[in-house]
C-alpha positions, 0 to 999 in steps of 0.5 A: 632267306628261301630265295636261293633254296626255290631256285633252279639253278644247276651250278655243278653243271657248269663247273668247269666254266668256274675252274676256267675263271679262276684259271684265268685270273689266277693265270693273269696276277701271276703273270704280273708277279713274274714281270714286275714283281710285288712292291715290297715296303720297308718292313720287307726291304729295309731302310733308313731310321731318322731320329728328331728331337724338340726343345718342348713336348708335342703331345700333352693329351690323348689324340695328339700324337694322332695329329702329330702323325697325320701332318708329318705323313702328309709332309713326308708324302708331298716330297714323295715319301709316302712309304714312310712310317712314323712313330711319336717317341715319348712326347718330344721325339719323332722316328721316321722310317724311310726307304734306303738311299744309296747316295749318301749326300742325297740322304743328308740333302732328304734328312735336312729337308724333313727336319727343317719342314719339322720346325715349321710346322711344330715350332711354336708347339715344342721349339726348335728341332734337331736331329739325332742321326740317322740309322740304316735298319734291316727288313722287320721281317727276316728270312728268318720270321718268313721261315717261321711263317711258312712252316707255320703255315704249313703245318695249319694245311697239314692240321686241316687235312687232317680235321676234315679228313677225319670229319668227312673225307680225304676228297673234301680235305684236299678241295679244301685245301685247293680253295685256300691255294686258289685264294692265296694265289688270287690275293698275291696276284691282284695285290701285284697288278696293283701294286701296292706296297705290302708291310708286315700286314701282309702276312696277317692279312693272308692268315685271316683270308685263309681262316675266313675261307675255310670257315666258310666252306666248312658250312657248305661240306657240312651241309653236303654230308647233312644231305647225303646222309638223309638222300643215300642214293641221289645223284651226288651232282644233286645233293652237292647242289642242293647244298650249295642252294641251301647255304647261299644266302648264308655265304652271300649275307656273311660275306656282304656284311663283313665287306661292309665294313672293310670298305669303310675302314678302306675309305676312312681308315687312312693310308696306314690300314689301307693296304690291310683292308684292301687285301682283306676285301679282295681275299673275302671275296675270293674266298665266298667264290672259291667255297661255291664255286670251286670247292664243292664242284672239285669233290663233285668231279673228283667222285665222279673219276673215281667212280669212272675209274673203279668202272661203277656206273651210277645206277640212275636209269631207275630213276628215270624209269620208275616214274612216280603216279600221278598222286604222288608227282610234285603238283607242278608236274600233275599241272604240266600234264593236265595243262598238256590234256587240254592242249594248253602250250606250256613251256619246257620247265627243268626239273630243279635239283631237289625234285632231281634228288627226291625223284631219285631217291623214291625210285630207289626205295620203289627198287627196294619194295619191288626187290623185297616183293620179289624175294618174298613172292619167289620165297613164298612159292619154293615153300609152296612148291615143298609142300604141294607134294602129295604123301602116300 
């Protein structure tokens, strides 16, 4: 658990080599919607409603329809319609969703191949099959309801602007509102290089990365302000990266585990939930990334601007110049020095975040003392001056 809090690493430091990554991938998934597109399925598209009756039921207890599925999908995908969807109506009827077939001698030659491998493989269970039509159906999934969850989705954005807003900063709210679009757009464009087919579990998926994503850059903002509020006058580079130290194995733990499962339910769960838990495995982890790596760099770089831009400098010379004595140098430094004393090689060791941000604030509070020393020494010699004079 303390492995990452006893590190040194410097992650703000190279924040620009994670917005570069990102970029790039970012750059190359959107590449690939533009050229090829997303494969949109049926509840998207649209298409062809089979309808299948037997003389006898085919389910009679519980997990025979389950059975009735897995066969009739294996069926469907050895002709190649493995993005069909299927559906046991009652206990003696079969719906199965296709794709739309422009010709239509070629739907009745495709609709009487389904219902004669049907009745070889379900004849002895519930007899002879027959058809009962075939109907063209639209998109599940209507300009309308995509309407609805764009406006919908919108207004969650908004929502969380304002609730971290109001909790932390506007900067904090718009970094996290970035890591979201970051997120999104990673999932859609590696969704496209693969191409997998997306249903109506797409948008559900989308609406859980998001949640889990801002879940967990929320801990880290949390941690930020939990810090700044207890190292006023450290460095912000420091006290953000402290945090990031303090909240990684929690961010790493999490998300290792709930991939855990998702792989599981991608490997065993079959083709009807795996389009979902692949892009759930992809947005979790594009969101662990972004709320590390890219979230908290931003409201780092954006707080520097601003300070550029209002021409305030950060007063860290003090820190540097106030150096601490020895007595109350971390003891890896007092080893350093009495190592150098008796002329002992040692390597150049960089002073980790924390020591950064504890220095600083010691050499604020030293600035204080010696400011208050000053105000009372030049106090005590204005009174001593008033009253050194002689009365006759």
């Amino acid at each position: 658990m303390d492995f990452f809090r006893r590190q040194n690493w410097d992650i703000i430091k190279y924040t620009w080599l994670w917005f570069t990554i990102s970029g790039i991938v970012i750059a190359i998934g959107m590449g690939f919607v533009a050229v090829q597109g997303l494969n949109w399925g049926i509840d998207f598209t649209g298409g062809s409603l089979l309808q299948y009756k037997f003389e006898r039921p085919l389910v009679a207890g519980s997990g025979e329809d389950i059975e009735v599925i897995q066969k009739t999908r294996q069926m469907l995908q050895d002709m190649g319609l493995g993005k069909s969807q299927i559906q046991v109506a009652g206990d003696d009827q079969i719906f199965i969703r296709t794709p739309q077939v422009e010709n239509d001698a070629e739907a009745r030659e495709r609709d009487d191949a389904i219902e004669a491998e049907l009745g070889n493989m379900f004849g002895e269970r519930g007899g002879a099959v027959s058809s009962l039509g075939r109907q063209t159906v639209g998109p599940v999934i209507g300009e309308m309801l995509t309407r609805s969850a764009i406006e919908a989705l919108t207004i969650g954005v908004l929502l969380i602007l304002i609730y971290i807003t109001v909790r932390y900063e506007f900067r904090f709210a718009v970094a996290a509102v970035i890591a979201l679009l970051h997120d999104t757009a990673i999932l859609v464009g590696t969704l496209a290089i693969m191409q997998t087919e997306l249903n109506s579990w797409f948008v559900a998926a989308i609406l859980t990365v998001l949640g889990y994503s801002i879940n967990d850059t929320v801990v880290i903002f949390d941690r930020i302000r939990e810090n700044r509020g207890l190292h006023r006058r450290a460095p912000i580079e420091s006290v953000v990266n402290v945090s990031l130290l303090q909240t990684m194995a929690r961010s790493i733990n999490t998300g290792v585990t709930t991939l855990f499962t998702l792989v599981a339910l991608f490997v065993l769960g079959g083709a009807t939930i795996e389009g979902f838990a692949l892009a759930l495995i992809i947005g979790i982890a594009s969101g662990g990334y972004s709320s590390i790596f890219n979230a908290s760099p931003i409201v780092v770089a954006w707080y520097n601007a601003s300070q550029r831009r209002g021409g305030r400098v950060r007063e860290v010379a003090p820190a540097r110049q106030a150096q601490p004595e020895a007595a109350s140098r971390p003891a890896a430094t007092a080893a350093t020095e009495r190592a150098e004393d008796e002329g002992e090689p040692q390597a150049e060791t960089r002073p980790s975040a924390r020591q950064t941000m504890n220095e600083a604030e010691r050499a604020a509070q030293e600035e204080k003392r010696n400011k208050r020393r000053e105000r009372r020494k030049s106090d005590t010699e204005g009174r001593g001056g008033r009253g050194s004079k002689k009365r006759f």
